[in-house]
C-alpha positions as CSV (number, residue, x, y, z in Angstrom):
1,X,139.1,2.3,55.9
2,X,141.0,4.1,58.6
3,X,139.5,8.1,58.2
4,X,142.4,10.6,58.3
5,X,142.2,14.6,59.7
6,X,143.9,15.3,56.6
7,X,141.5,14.2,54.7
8,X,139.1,16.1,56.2
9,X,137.2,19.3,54.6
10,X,136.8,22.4,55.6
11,X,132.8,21.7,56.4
12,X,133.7,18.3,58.1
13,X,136.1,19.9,60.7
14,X,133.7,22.5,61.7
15,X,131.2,20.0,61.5
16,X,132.6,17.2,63.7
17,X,133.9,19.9,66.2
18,X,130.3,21.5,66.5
19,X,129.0,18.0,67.4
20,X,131.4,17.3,70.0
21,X,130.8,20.6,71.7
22,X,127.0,19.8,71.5
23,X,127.5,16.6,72.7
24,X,129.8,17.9,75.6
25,X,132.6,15.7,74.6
26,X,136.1,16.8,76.3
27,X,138.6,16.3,73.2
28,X,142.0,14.9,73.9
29,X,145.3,17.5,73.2
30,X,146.2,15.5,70.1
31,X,142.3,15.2,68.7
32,X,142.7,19.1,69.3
33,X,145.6,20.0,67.8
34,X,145.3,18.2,64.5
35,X,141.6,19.6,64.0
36,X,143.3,23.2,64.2
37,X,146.2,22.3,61.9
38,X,143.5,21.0,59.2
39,X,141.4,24.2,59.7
40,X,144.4,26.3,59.4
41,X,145.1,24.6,56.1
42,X,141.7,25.0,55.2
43,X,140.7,28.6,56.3
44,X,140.6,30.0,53.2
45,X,137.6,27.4,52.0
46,X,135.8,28.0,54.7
47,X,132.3,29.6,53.8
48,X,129.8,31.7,56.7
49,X,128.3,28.4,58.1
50,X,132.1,27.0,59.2
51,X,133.7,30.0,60.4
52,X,130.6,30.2,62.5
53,X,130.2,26.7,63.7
54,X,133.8,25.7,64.4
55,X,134.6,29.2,66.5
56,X,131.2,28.6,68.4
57,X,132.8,24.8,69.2
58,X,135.8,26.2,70.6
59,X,134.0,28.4,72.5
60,X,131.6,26.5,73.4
61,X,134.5,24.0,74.6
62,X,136.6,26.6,76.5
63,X,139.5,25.2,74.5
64,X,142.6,27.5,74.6
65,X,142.0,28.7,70.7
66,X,144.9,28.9,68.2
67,X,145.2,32.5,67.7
68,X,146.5,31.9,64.2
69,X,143.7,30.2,63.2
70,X,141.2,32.5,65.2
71,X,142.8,35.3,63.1
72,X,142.5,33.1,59.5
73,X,138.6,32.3,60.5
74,X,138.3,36.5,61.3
75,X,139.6,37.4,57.9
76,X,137.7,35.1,56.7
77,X,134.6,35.8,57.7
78,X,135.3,39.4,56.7
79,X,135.8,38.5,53.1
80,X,132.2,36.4,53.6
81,X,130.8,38.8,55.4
82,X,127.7,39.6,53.2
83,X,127.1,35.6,52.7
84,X,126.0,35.0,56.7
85,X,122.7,34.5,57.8
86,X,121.7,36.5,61.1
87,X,121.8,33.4,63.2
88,X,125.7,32.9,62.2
89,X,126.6,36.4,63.1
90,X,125.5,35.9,66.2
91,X,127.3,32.8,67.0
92,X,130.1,33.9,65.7
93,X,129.7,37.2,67.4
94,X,129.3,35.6,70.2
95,X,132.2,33.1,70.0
96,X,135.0,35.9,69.1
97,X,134.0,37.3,72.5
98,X,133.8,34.4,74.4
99,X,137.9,33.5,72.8
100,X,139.1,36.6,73.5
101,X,140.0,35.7,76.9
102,X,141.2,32.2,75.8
103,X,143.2,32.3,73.1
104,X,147.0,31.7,72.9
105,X,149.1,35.0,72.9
């Protein structure tokens, strides 16, 4: 069966994306843009662990971020704030910084 990004969840988009920035993988513009589009629709489902992991990809990527989704993942780590580990503060610290010089206007 032929796997859809729509059919992915919230975990499995931070998930893949984390492995291809580990991996070092450059992902193509259309990869890309329907990853964001599928963690836009999913932002709100998104616990500590995956707003961590999938800014820390796109950072990790130097990707031109989605602002709109940037924004989603920052609210939502602000409603989750009290649920993430040290380790995920830090990435996710560190990721906000690294896409604030890379994001879309």
């Amino acid at each position: 069966a032929k796997v859809k990004v729509g059919d992915f969840k919230q975990e499995e988009v931070a998930d893949f994306m984390w492995a291809l920035a580990v991996m070092g993988i450059v992902v193509e513009e259309e990869l890309l843009e329907a990853m964001v589009a599928r963690a836009k629709a999913t932002a709100g489902e998104f616990g500590p662990r995956d707003v961590a992991n999938l800014l820390w990809a796109l950072a990790t990527m130097e990707v031109k971020a989605d602002r709109e989704l940037v924004d989603a993942l920052r609210k939502r780590a602000t409603t989750t704030a009290g649920e993430f580990t040290p380790r995920q503060v830090s990435d996710l610290m560190w990721a906000l910084a690294k896409l604030g010089g890379i994001c879309d206007a």
